[in-house]
Each structure stands twice: as C-alpha cells, then as structure tokens.
Short mmCIF file of the C-alpha atoms (twelve columns), coordinates in Angstrom:
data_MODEL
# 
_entry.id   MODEL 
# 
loop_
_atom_site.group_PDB 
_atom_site.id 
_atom_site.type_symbol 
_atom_site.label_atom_id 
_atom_site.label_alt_id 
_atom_site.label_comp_id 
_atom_site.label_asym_id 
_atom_site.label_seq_id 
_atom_site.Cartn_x 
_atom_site.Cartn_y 
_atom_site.Cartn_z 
_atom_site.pdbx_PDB_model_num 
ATOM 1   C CA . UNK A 1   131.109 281.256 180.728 1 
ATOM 2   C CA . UNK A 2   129.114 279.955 177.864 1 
ATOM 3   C CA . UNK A 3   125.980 278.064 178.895 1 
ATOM 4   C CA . UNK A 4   123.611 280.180 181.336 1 
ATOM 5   C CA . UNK A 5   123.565 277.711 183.875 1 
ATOM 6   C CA . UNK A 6   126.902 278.314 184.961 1 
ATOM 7   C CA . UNK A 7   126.360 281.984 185.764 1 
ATOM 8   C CA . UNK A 8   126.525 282.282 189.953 1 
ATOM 9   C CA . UNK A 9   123.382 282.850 190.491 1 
ATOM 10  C CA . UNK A 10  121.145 279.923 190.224 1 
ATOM 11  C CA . UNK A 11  117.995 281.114 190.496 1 
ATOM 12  C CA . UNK A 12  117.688 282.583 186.843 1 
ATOM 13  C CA . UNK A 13  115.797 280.889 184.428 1 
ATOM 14  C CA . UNK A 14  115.954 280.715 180.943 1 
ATOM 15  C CA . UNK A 15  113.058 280.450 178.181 1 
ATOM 16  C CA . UNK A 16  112.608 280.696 174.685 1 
ATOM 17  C CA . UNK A 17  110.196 282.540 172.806 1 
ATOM 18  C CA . UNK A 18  107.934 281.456 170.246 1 
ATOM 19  C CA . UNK A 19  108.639 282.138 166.368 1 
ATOM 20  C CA . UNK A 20  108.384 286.364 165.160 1 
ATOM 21  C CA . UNK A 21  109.870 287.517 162.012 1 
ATOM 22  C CA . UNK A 22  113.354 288.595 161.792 1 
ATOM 23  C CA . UNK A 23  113.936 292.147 161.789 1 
ATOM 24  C CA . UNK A 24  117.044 292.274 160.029 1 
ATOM 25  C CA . UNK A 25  116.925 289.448 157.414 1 
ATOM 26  C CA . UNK A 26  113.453 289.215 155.208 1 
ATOM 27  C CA . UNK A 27  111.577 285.730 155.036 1 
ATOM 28  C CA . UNK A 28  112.808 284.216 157.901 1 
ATOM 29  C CA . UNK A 29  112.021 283.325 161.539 1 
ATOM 30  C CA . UNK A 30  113.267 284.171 164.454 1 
ATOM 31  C CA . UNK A 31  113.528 283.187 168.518 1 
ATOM 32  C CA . UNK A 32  115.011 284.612 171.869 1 
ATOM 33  C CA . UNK A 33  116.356 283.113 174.725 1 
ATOM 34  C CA . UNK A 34  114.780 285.433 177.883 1 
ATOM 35  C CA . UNK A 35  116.640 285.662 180.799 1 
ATOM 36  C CA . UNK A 36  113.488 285.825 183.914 1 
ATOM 37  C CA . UNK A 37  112.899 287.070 186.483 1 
ATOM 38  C CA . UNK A 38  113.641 290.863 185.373 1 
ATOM 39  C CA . UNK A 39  114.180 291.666 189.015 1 
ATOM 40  C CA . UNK A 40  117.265 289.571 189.538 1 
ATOM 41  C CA . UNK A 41  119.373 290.919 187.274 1 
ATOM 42  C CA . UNK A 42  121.022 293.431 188.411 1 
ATOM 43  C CA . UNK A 43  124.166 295.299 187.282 1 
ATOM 44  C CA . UNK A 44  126.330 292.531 188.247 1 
ATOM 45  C CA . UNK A 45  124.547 289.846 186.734 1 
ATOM 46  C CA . UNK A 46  123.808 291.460 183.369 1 
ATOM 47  C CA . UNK A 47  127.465 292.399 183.100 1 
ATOM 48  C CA . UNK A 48  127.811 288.468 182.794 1 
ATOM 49  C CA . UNK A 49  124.973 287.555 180.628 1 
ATOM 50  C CA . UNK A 50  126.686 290.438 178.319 1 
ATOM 51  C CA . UNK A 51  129.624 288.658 178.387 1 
ATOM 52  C CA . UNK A 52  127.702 285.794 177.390 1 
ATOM 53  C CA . UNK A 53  126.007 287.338 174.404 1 
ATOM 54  C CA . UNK A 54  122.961 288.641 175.780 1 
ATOM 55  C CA . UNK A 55  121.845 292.215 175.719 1 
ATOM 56  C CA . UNK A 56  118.638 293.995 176.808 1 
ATOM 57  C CA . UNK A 57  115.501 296.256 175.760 1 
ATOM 58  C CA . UNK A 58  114.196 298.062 178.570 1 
ATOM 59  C CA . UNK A 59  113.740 295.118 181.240 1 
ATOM 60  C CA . UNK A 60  113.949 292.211 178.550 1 
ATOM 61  C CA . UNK A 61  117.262 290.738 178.805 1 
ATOM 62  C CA . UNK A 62  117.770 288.451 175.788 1 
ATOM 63  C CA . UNK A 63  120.037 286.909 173.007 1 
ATOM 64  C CA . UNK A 64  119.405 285.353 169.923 1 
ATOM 65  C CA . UNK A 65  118.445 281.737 169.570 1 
ATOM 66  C CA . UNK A 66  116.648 280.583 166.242 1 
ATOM 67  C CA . UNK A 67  116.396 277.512 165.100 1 
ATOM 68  C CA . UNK A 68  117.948 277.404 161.569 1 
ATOM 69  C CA . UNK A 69  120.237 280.624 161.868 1 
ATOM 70  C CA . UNK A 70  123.164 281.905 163.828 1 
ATOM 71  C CA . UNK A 71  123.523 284.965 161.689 1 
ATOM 72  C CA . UNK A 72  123.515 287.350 164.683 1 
ATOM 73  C CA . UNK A 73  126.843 287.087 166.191 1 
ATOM 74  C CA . UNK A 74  127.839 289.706 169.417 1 
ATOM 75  C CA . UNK A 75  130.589 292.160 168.867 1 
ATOM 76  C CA . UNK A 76  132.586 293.931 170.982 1 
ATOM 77  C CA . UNK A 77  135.294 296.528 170.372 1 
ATOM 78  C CA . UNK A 78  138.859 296.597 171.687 1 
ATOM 79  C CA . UNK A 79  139.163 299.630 172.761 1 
ATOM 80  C CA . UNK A 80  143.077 300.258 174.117 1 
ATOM 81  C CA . UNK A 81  144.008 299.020 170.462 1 
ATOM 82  C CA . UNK A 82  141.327 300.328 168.203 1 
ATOM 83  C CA . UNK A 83  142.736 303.032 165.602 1 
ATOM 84  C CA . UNK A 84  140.428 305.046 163.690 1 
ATOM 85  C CA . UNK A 85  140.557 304.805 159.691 1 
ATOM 86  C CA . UNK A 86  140.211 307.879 157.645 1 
ATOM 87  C CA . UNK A 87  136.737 308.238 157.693 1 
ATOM 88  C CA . UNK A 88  136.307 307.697 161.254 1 
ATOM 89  C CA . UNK A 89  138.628 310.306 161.676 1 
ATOM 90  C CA . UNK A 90  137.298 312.690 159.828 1 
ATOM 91  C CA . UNK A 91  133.557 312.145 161.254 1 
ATOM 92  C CA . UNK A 92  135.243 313.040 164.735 1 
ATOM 93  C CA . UNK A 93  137.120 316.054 163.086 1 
ATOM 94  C CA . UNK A 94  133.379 317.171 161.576 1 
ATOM 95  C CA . UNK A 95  131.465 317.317 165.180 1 
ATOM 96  C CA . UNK A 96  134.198 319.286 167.128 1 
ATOM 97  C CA . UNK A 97  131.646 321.375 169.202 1 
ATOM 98  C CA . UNK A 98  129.033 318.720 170.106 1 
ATOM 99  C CA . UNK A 99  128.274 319.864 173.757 1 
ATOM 100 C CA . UNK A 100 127.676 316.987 175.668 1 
ATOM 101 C CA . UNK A 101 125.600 316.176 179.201 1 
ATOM 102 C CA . UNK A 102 124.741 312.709 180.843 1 
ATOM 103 C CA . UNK A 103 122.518 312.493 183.210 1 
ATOM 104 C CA . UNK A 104 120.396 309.485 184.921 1 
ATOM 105 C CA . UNK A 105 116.887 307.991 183.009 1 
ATOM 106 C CA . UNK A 106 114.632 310.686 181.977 1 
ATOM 107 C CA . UNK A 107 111.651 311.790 180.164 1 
ATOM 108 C CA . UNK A 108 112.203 314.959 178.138 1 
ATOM 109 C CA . UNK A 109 109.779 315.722 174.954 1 
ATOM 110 C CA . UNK A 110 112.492 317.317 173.565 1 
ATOM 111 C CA . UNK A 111 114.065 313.675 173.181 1 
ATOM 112 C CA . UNK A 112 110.965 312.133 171.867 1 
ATOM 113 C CA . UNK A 113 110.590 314.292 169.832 1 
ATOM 114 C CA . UNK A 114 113.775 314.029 168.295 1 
ATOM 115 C CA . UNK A 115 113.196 309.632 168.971 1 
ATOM 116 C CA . UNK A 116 109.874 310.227 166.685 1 
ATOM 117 C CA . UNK A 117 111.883 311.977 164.002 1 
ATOM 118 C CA . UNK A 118 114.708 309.378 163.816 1 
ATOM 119 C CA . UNK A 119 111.961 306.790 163.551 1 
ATOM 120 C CA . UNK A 120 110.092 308.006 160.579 1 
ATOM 121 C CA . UNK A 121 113.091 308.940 158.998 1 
ATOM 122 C CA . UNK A 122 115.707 306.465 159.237 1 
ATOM 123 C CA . UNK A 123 113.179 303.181 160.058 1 
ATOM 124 C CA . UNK A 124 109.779 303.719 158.104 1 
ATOM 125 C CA . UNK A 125 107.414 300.546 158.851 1 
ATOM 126 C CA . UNK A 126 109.708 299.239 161.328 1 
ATOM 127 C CA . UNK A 127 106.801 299.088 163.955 1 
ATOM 128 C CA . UNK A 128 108.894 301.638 165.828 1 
ATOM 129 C CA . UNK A 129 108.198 304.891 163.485 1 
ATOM 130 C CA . UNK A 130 104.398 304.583 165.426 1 
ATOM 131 C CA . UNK A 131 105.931 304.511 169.576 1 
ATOM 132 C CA . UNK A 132 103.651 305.893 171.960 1 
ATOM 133 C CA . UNK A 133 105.825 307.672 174.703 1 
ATOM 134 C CA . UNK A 134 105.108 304.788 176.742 1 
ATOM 135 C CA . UNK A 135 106.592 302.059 174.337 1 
ATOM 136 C CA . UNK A 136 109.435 304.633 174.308 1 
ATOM 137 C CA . UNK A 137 109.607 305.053 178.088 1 
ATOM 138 C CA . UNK A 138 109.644 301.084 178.228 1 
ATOM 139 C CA . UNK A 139 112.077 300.885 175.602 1 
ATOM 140 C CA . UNK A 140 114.857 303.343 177.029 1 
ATOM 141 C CA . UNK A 141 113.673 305.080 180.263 1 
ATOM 142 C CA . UNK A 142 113.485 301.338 182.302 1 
ATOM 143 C CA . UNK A 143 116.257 299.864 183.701 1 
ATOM 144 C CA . UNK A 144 117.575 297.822 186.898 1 
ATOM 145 C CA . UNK A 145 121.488 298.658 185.627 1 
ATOM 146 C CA . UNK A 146 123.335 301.111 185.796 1 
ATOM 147 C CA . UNK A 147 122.283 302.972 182.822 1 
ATOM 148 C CA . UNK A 148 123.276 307.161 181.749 1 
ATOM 149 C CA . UNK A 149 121.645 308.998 179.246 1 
ATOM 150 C CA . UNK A 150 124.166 311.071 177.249 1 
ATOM 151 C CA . UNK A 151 122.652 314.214 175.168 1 
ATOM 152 C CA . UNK A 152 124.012 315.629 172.311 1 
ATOM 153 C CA . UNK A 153 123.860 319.846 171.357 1 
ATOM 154 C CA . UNK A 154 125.480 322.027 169.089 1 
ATOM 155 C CA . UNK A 155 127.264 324.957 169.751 1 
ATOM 156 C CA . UNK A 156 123.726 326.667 169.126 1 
ATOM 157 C CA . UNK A 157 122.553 324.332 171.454 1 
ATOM 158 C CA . UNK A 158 120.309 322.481 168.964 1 
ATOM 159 C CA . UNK A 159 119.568 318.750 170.529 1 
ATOM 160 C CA . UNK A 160 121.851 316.715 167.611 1 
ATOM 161 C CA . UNK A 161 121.924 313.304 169.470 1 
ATOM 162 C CA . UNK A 162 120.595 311.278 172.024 1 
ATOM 163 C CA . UNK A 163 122.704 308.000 173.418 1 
ATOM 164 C CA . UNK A 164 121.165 305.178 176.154 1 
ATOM 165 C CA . UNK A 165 124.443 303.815 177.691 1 
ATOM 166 C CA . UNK A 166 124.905 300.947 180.359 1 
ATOM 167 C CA . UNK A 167 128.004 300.812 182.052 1 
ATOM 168 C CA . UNK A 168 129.525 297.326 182.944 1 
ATOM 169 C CA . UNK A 169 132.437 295.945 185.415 1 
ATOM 170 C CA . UNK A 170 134.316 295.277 182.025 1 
ATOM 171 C CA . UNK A 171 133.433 297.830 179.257 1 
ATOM 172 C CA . UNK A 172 130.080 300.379 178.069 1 
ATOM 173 C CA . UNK A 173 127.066 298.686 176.306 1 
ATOM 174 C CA . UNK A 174 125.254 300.529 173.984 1 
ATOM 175 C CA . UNK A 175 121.808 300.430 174.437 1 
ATOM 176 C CA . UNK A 176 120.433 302.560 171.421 1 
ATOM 177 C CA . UNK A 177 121.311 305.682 170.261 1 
ATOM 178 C CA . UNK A 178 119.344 308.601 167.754 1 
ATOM 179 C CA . UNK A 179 119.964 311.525 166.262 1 
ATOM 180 C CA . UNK A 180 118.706 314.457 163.977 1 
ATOM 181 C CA . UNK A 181 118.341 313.258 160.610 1 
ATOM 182 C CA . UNK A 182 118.841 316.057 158.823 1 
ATOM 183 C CA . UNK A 183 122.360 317.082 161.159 1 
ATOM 184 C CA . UNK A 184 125.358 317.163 158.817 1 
ATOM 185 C CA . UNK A 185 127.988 314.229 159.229 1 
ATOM 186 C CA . UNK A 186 127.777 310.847 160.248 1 
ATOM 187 C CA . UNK A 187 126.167 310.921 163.231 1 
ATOM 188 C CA . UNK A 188 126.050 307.680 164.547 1 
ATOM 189 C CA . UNK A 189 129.696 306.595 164.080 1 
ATOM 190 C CA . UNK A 190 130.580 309.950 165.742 1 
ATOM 191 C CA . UNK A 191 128.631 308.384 168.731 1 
ATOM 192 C CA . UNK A 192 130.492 305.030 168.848 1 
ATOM 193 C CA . UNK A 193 133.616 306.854 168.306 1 
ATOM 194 C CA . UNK A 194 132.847 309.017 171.524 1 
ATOM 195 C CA . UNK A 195 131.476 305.989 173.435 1 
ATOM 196 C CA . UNK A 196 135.357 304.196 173.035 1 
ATOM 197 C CA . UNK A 197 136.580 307.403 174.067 1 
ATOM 198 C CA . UNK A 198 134.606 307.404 177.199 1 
ATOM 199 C CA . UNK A 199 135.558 303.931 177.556 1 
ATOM 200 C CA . UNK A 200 139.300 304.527 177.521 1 
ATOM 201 C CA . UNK A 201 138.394 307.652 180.093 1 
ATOM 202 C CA . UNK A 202 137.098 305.456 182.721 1 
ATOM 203 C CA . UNK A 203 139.491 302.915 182.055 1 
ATOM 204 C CA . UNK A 204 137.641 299.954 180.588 1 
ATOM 205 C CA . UNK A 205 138.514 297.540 178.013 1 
ATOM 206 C CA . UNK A 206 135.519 296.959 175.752 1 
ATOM 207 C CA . UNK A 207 132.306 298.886 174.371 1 
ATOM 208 C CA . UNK A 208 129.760 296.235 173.208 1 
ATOM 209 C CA . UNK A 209 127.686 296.685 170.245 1 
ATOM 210 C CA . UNK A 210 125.359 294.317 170.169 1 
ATOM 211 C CA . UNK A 211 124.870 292.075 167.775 1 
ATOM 212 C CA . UNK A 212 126.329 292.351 164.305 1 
ATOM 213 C CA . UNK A 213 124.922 290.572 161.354 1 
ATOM 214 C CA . UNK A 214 127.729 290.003 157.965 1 
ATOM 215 C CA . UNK A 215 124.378 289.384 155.623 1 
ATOM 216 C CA . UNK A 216 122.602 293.164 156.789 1 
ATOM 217 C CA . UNK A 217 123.611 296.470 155.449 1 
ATOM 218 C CA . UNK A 218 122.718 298.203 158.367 1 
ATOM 219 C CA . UNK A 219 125.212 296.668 160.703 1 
ATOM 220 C CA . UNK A 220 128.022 297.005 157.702 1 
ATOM 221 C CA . UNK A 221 128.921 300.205 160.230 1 
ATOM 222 C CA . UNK A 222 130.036 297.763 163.143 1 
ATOM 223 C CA . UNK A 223 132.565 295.819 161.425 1 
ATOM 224 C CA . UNK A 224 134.385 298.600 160.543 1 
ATOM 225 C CA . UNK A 225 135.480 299.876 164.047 1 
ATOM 226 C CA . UNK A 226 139.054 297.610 164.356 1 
ATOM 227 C CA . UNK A 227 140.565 295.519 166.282 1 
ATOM 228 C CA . UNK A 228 136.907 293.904 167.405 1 
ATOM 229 C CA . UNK A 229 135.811 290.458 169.056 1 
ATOM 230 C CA . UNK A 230 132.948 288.202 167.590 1 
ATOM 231 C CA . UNK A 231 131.471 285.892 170.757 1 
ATOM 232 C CA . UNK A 232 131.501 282.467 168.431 1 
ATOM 233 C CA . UNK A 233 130.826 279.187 169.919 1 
ATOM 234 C CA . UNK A 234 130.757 280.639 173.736 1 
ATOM 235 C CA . UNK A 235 134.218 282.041 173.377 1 
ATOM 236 C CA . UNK A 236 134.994 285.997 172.182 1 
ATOM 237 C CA . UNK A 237 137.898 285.757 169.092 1 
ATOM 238 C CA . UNK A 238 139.623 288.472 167.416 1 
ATOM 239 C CA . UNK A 239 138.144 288.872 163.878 1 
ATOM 240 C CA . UNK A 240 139.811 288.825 160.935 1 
ATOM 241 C CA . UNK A 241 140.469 291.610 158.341 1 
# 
C-alpha cells in the first residue's frame, strides 16, 4: 500500500501540519502528514502505516511530507541476511555482559535520569535537553501498540541503556533509544545490533529504523547496517552499496 486511503480502515484521516524547522537539515522547512484520530490506531493499523512510511512519537503517528524536500527516506533492515562488518562486530564483542530486562511502559527516575543526561550530552539546544518528565512521559511512556521497554545494566548493575521498542506483525520498530554517555563502546549500534537479534529470536523479518537522511551525519550510523530497504516512491527497494 502506498497512498493512506487504501489502508482497510476507512475512517482514518489524514492532515498536514503547518511549516516548523527541520531538525535534521539547517535553513529549511519542514511538514507532517498526521494520521487522526490517535484512538484508532491500534497495533494492527500502525503496523500498516509503518509499512507505509509512517512512524510515531508517543500518540502522534506521522511521516514526512514537505513541500520542497524528500530527504527523509524510511529504512528498514533485513534481518535473516544482514551480516555484521568489523566494527559492528566488535561493538557486540565490547558489551558481552549487558544484563538485559523488558518490561511494559514505565516511569522509573532512574531512566530519566539517565534520558536527562543523554539529552544534555549528546543533543544540546535540541529543545529536548530541557524535557519535563511529562514531555518525557508523553514522548515514550504513551502508547496504544504494543510497545516493551528494554533496560540495559552492567555486570555491576549500573543502568547503561534504555530502548522504547514496538513490536509489529512483520518486524520491531524502534521507537528511541538512550544511553550513558560516558559508558565505553558504541552504545547505540550495540542496541540496533541486539534489536535484529531479537528480531531473528521471535522470528520476524525486519527492524525499522525510521527515517534515514544521506545529507545528515547523525543518521550516517543507519546506512551502515546491510542488506537494508529504502521505502522510495510507495514501494520498499534493496539499496545499493
């Protein structure tokens, strides 16, 4: 499916957003398309508006639609074929006794916290550095899908790593994930790398990523988990090396 009005269920309506500024690319505008109500989309349907490119914050279920720029393109990874290159493989070996627990939605301070700390320290000025616990509860801790929470310790049971996970018909979306940091290795690639291995666990085919942007450094990381799909057009293609 490539157009929202052929998902099954009719009654979901579509709007776009007024003008914001990008987050990812300076100087230029940006729009969403909003899937509404919130209260219709349910595991089900948000598995197929993923499919479709969409992907959510909290109870905002969204993709990108700007006027002048299709930069953001969704990504998913293959995960029965994907191989890990050298340095993937030696961030896994680096992490061997990360202790891990999922659980249901949650508040713990112990994970804001940690969420406050990432903030500051890996976005500065990103309007997100400043979250009151109930942007953050908004953020992560709302969801109508089925969504796990996936917590991160060391063997000295140090929280290292928090992950918001929603788990689809066809694959895992990641949600958002943070970490310590001032924890040795590379955190968040050992989280993606443990997120394909929990998809190949439960026996489904793709972990989505989100969206993936060639002209931003910070989603360089993305690309570089192979063999991956790009959703072009309406239809998901293999990309290239």
């Amino acid at each position: 499916m490539s157009d929202p009005k052929d998902l099954p269920v009719k009654t979901l309506q579509f709007y776009t957003t007024a003008e914001y500024p990008c987050s990812y690319l300076p100087e230029r505008a940006a729009r969403s398309q909003v899937a509404a109500p919130t209260h219709l989309i349910d595991t089900g349907v948000y598995g197929d508006l993923v499919q479709q490119g969409f992907r959510r914050s909290g109870l905002f279920t969204y993709r990108p639609h700007c006027d002048r720029c299709n930069a953001c393109l969704p990504i998913r990874i293959d995960v029965a074929r994907f191989e890990p290159n050298r340095t993937q493989r030696r961030t896994w070996a680096r992490q061997p006794e990360l202790k891990v627990r999922i659980t249901g939605l949650h508040w713990d301070e112990e994970h804001f916290a940690l969420y406050q700390r990432y903030q500051l320290t890996r976005h500065p000025g990103a309007g997100m550095d400043d979250d009151m616990p109930s942007q953050y509860r908004q953020f992560l801790l709302t969801s109508r899908v089925d969504t796990r929470l996936v917590e991160f310790r060391n063997a000295q049971g140090e929280l290292q790593m928090v992950s918001v996970i929603d788990i689809l018909s066809d694959g895992l979306s990641a949600v958002y994930t943070f970490f310590d940091p001032d924890a040795p290795g590379s955190l968040g690639t050992w989280a993606i790398l443990w997120q394909i291995e929990a998809c190949r666990n439960a026996r489904l085919p793709w972990l989505y990523l989100g969206y993936w942007i060639q002209e931003s450094r910070k989603m360089t990381y993305k690309s570089a988990f192979r063999p991956h799909q790009i959703l072009r057009a309406g239809t998901w293609v293999e990309a290239q090396p």
